[in-house]
N, CA, C and O atoms as a GROMACS GRO file, in nm:
protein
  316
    1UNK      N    1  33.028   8.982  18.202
    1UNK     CA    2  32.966   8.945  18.328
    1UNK      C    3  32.950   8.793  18.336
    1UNK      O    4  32.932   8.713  18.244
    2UNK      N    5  32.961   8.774  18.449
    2UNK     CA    6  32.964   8.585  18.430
    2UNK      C    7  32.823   8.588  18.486
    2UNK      O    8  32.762   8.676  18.546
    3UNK      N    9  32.784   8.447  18.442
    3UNK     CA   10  32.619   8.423  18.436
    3UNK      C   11  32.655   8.335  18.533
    3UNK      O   12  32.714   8.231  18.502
    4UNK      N   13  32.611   8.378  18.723
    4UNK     CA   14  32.557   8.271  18.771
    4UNK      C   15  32.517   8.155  18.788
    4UNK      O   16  32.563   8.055  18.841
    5UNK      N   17  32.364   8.197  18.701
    5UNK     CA   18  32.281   8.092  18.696
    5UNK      C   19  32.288   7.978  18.611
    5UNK      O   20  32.208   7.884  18.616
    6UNK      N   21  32.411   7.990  18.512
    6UNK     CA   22  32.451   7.903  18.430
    6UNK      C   23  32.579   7.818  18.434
    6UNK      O   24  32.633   7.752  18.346
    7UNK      N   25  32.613   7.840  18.569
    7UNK     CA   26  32.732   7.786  18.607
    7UNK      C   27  32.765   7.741  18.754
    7UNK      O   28  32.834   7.821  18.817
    8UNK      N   29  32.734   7.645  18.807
    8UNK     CA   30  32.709   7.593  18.973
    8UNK      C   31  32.848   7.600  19.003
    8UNK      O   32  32.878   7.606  19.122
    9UNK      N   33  32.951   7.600  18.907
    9UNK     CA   34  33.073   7.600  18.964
    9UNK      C   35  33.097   7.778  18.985
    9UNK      O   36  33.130   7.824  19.094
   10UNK      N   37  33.080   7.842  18.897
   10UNK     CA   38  33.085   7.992  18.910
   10UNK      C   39  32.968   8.074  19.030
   10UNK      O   40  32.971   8.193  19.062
   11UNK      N   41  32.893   7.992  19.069
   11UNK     CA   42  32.781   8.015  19.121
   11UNK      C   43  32.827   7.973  19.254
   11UNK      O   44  32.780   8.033  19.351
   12UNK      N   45  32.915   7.875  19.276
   12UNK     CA   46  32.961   7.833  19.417
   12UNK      C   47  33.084   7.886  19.460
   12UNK      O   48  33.114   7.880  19.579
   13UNK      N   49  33.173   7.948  19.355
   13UNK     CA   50  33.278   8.021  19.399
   13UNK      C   51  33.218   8.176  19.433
   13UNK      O   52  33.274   8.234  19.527
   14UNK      N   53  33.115   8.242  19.366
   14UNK     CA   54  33.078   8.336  19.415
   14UNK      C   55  32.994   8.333  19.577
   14UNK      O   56  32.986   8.420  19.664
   15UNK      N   57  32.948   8.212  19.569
   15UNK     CA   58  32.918   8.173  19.735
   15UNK      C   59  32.997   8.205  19.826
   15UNK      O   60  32.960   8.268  19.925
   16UNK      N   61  33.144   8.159  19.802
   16UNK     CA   62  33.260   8.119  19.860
   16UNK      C   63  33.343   8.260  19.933
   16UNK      O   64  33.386   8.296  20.042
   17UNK      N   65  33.333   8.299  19.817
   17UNK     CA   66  33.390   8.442  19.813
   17UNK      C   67  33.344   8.532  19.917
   17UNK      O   68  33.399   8.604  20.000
   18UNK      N   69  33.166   8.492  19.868
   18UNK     CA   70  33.077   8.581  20.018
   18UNK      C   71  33.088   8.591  20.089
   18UNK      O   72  33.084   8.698  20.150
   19UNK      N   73  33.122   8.427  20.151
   19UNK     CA   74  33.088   8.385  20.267
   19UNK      C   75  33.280   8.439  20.325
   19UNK      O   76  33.283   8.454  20.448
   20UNK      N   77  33.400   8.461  20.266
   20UNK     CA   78  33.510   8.486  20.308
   20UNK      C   79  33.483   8.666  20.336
   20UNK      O   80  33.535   8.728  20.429
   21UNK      N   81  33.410   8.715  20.256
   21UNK     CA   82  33.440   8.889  20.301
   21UNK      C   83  33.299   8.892  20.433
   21UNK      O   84  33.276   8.988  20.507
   22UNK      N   85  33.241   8.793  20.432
   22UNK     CA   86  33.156   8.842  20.543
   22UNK      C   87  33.218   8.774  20.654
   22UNK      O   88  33.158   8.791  20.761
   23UNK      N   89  33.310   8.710  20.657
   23UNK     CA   90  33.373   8.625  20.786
   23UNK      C   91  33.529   8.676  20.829
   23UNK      O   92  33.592   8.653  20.932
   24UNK      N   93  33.564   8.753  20.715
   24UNK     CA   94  33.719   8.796  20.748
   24UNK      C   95  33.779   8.881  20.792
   24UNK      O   96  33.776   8.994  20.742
   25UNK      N   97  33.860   8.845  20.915
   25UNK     CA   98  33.982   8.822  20.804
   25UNK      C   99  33.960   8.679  20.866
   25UNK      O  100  33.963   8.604  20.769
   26UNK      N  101  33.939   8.601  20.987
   26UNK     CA  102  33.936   8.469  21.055
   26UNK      C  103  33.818   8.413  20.985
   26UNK      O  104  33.701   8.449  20.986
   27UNK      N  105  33.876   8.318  20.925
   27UNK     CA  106  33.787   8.250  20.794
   27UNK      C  107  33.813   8.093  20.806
   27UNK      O  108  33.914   8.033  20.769
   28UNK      N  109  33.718   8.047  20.858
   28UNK     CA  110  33.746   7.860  20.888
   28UNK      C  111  33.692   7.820  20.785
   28UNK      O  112  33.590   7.871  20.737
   29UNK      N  113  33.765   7.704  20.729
   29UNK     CA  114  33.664   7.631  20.574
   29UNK      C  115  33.606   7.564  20.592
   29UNK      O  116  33.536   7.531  20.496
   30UNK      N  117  33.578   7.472  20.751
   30UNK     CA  118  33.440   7.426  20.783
   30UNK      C  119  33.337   7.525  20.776
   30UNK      O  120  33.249   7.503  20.693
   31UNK      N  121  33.330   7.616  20.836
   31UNK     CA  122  33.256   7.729  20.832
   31UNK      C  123  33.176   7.729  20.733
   31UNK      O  124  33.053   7.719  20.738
   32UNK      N  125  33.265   7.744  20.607
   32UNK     CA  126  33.240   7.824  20.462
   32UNK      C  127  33.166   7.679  20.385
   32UNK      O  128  33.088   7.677  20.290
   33UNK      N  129  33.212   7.583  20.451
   33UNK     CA  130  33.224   7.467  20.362
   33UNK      C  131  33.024   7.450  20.475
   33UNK      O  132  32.922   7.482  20.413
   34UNK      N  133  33.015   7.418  20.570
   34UNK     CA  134  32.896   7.412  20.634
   34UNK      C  135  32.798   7.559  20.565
   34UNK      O  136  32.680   7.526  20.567
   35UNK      N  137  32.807   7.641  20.532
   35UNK     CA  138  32.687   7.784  20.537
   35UNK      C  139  32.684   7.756  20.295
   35UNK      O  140  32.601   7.797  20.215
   36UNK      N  141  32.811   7.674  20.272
   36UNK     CA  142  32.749   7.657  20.108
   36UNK      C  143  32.704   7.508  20.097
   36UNK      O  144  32.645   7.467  19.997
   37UNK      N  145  32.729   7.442  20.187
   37UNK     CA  146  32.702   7.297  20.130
   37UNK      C  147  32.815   7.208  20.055
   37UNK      O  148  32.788   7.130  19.964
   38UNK      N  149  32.957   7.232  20.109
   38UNK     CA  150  33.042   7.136  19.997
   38UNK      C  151  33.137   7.147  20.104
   38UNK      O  152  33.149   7.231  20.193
   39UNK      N  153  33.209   7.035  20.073
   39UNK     CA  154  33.350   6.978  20.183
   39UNK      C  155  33.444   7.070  20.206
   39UNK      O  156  33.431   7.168  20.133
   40UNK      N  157  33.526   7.075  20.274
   40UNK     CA  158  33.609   7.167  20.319
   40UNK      C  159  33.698   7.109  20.230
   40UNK      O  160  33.800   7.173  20.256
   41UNK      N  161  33.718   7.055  20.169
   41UNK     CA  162  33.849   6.990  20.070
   41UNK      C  163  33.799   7.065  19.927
   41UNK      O  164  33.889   7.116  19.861
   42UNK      N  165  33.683   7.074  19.883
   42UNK     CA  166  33.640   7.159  19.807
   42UNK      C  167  33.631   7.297  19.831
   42UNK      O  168  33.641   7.360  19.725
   43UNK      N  169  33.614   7.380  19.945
   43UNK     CA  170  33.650   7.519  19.982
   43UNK      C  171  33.795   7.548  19.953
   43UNK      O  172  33.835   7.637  19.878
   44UNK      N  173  33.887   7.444  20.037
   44UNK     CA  174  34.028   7.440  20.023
   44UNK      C  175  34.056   7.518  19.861
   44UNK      O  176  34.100   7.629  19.829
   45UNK      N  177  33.994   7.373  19.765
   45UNK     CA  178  34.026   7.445  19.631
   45UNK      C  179  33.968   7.547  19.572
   45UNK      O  180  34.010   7.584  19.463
   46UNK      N  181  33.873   7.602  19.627
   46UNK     CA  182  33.843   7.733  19.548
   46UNK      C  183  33.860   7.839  19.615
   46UNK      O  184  33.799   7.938  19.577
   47UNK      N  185  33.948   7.850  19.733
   47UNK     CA  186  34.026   7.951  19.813
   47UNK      C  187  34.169   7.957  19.730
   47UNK      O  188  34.223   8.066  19.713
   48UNK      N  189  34.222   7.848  19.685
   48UNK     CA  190  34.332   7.791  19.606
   48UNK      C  191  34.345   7.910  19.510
   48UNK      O  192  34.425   8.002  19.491
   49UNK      N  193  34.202   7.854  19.445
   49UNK     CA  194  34.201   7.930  19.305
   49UNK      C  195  34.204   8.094  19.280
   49UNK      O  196  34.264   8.177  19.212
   50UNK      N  197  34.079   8.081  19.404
   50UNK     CA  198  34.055   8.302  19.466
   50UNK      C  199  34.172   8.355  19.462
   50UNK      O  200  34.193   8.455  19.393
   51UNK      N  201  34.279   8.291  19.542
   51UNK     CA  202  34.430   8.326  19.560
   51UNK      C  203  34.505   8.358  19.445
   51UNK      O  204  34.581   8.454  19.436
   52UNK      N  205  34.472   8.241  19.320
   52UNK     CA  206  34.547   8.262  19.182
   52UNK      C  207  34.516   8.349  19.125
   52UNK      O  208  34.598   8.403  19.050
   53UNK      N  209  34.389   8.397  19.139
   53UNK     CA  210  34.315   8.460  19.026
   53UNK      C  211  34.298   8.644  19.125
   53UNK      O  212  34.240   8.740  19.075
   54UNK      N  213  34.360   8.646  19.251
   54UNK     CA  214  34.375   8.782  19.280
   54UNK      C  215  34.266   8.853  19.366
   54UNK      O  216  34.251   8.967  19.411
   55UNK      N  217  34.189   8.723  19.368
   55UNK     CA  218  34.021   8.768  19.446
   55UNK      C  219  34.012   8.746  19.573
   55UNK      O  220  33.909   8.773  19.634
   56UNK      N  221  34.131   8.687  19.637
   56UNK     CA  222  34.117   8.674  19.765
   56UNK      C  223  34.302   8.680  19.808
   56UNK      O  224  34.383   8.646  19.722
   57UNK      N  225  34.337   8.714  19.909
   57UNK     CA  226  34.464   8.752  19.986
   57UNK      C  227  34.458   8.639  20.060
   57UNK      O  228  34.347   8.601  20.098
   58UNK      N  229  34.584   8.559  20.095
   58UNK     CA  230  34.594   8.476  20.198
   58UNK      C  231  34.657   8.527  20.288
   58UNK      O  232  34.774   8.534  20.248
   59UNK      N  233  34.646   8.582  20.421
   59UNK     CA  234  34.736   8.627  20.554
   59UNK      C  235  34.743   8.522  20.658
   59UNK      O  236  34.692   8.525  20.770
   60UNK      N  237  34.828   8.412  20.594
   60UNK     CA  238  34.839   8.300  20.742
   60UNK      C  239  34.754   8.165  20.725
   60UNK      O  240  34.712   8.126  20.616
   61UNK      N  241  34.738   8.104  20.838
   61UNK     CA  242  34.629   8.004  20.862
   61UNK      C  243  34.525   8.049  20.877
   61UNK      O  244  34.512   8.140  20.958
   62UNK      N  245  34.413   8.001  20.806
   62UNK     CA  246  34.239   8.046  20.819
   62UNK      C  247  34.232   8.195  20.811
   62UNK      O  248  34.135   8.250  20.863
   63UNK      N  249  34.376   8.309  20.717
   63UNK     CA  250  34.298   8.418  20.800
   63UNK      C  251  34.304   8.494  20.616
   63UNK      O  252  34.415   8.517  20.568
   64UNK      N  253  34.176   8.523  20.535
   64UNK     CA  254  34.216   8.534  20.416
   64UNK      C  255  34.123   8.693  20.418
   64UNK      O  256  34.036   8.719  20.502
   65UNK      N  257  34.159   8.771  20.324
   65UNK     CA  258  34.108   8.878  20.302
   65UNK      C  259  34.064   8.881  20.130
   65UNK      O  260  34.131   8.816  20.050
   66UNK      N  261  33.966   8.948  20.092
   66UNK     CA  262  33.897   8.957  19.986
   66UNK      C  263  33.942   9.109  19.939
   66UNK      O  264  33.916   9.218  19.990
   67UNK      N  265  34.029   9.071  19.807
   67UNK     CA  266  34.140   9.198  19.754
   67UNK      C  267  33.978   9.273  19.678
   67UNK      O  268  33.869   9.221  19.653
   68UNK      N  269  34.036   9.425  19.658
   68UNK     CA  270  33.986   9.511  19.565
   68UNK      C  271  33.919   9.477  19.458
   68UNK      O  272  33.808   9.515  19.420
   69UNK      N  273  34.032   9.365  19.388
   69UNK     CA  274  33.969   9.276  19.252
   69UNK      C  275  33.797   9.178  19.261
   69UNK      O  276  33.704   9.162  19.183
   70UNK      N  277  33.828   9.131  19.403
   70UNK     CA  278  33.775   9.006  19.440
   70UNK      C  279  33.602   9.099  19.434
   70UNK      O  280  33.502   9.058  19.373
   71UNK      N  281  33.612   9.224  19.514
   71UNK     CA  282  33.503   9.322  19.550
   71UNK      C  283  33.458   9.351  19.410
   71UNK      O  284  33.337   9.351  19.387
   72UNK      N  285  33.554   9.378  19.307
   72UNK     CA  286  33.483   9.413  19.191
   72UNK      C  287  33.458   9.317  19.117
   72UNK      O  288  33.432   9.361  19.005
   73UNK      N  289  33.451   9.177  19.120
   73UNK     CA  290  33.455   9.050  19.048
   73UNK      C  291  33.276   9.046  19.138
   73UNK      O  292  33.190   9.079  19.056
   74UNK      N  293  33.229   9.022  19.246
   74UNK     CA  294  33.128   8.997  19.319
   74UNK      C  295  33.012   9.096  19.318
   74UNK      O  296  32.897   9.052  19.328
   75UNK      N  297  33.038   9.258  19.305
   75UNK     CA  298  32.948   9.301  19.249
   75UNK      C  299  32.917   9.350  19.105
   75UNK      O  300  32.841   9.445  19.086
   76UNK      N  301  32.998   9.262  18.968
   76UNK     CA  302  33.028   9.255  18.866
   76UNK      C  303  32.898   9.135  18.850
   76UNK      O  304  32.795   9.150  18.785
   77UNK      N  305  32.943   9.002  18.939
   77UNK     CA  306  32.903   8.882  18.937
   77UNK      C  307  32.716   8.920  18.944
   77UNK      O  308  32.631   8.869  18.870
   78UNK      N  309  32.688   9.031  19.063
   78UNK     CA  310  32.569   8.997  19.093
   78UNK      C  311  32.502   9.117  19.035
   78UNK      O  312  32.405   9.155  19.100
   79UNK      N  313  32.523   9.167  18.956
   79UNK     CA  314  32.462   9.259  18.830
   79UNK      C  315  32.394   9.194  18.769
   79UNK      O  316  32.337   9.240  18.670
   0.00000   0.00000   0.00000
């Protein structure tokens, strides 16, 4: 289980993540980047990463979906 509270970077991608399955599939990174507090150049990269790592689907411009994995990574996370 990843520890949250011990990791602002793990702690802000699980933000990130939130804030994409409660907004998607039309997902703006001002949006995401305004409701966590960090630049849209920093959302950019940890949408980047969601993508590598299988936790998030990219369909297009702004329009991303949060895979199966991503669902079991977030209520894994908040256990």
């Amino acid at each position: 289980m990843v520890d949250l509270l011990e990791s602002k970077r793990e702690a802000t991608r699980f933000r990130v993540l939130v804030e994409i399955a409660d907004r998607q599939p039309a997902v703006s990174q001002g949006e995401i980047a305004d409701a966590v507090g960090i630049t849209s150049q920093a959302v950019s990269e940890y949408i980047r990463e969601l993508v590598e790592d299988g936790l998030v689907e990219k369909e297009g411009r702004s329009r991303y979906a949060v895979t199966r994995e991503g669902v079991d990574w977030l209520f894994g996370a908040a256990s």
